[in-house]
C-alpha positions in Angstrom: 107.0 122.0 87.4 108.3 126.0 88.1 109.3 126.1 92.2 108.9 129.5 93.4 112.0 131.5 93.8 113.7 129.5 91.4 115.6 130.5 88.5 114.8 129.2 85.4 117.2 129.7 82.6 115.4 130.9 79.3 116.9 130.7 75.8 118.2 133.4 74.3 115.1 135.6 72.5 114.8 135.6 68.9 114.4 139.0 67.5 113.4 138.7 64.0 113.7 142.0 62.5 117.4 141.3 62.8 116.8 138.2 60.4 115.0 140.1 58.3 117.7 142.9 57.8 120.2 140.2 57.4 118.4 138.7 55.0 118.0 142.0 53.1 121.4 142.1 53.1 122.1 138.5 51.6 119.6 139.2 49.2 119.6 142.4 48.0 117.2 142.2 45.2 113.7 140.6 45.4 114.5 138.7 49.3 111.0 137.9 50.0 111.3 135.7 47.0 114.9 134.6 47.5 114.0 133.9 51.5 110.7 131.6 50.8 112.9 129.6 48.2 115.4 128.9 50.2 113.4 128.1 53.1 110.7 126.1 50.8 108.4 128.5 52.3 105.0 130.3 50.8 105.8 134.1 49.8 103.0 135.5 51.6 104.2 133.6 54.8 107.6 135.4 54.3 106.6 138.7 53.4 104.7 139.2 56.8 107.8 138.3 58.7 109.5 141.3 56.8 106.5 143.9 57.2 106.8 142.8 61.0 102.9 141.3 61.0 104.4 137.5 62.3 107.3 136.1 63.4 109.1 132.6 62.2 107.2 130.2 64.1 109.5 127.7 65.7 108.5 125.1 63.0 110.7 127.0 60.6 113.6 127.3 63.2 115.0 124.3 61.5 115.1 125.1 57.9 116.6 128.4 58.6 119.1 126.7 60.5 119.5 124.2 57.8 119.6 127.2 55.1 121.7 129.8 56.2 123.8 128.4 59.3 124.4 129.1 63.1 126.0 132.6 62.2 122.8 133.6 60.7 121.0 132.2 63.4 122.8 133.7 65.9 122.6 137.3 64.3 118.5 136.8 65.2 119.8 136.9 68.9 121.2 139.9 71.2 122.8 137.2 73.6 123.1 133.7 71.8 123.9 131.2 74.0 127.7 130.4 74.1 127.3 126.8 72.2 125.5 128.9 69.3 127.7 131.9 69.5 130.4 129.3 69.5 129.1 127.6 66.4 128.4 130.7 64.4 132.5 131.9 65.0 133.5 128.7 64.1 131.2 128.9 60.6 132.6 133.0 60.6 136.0 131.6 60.8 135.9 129.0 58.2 134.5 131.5 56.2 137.2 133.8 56.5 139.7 131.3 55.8 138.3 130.3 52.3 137.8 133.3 51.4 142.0 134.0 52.3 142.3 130.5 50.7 140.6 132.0 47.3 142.7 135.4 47.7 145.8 133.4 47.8 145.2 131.5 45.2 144.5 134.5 43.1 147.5 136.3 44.4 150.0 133.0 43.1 148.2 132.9 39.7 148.7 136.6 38.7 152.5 136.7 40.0 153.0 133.6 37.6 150.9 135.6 34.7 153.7 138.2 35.6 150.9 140.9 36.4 152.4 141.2 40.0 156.2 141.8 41.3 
């Protein structure tokens, strides 16, 4: 029960235009489709989260999660709350360091090809 003159901490508020430009973003071509195939979710259901007509309803918090990650989830928010902001640098920053890994590894197999001094 709310006590007057209480504070009452709220989760951090979903915006989900920012889901639906990152998802443009992942999926440049066709991301309605690409979105409700990842999610398992009907088409017409994710095109009116992109036109703006409805929102993800918290029943498909999970599989978003599930799909594309805390750093995803996160970008949804202004002010995540610090265990998902902290979650979605920890995903950012193994990212980062496979993506170094694979640049590497590309590096060491063109100086043995010789294509590099």
């Amino acid at each position: 029960m709310r006590r007057s003159g209480v504070k009452v901490a709220h989760f951090a508020a979903i915006d989900s235009q920012l889901w639906v430009d990152e998802w443009r973003r992942i999926h440049p071509v066709k991301p309605h489709q690409c979105v409700a195939d990842m999610l398992d979710a009907p088409v017409c259901t994710v095109e009116k989260w992109f036109n703006g007509s409805a929102r993800p309803s918290f029943d498909w918090w999970g599989p978003i999660m599930h799909s594309y990650g805390p750093e995803f989830f996160a970008a949804g928010m202004r002010t995540p709350p610090e265990w998902l902001d902290n979650a979605a640098r920890l995903e950012r920053k193994q990212r980062l360091l496979q993506q170094k890994a694979d640049i590497d590894a590309r590096l060491a197999l063109e100086m043995v090809a010789g294509a590099l001094p």
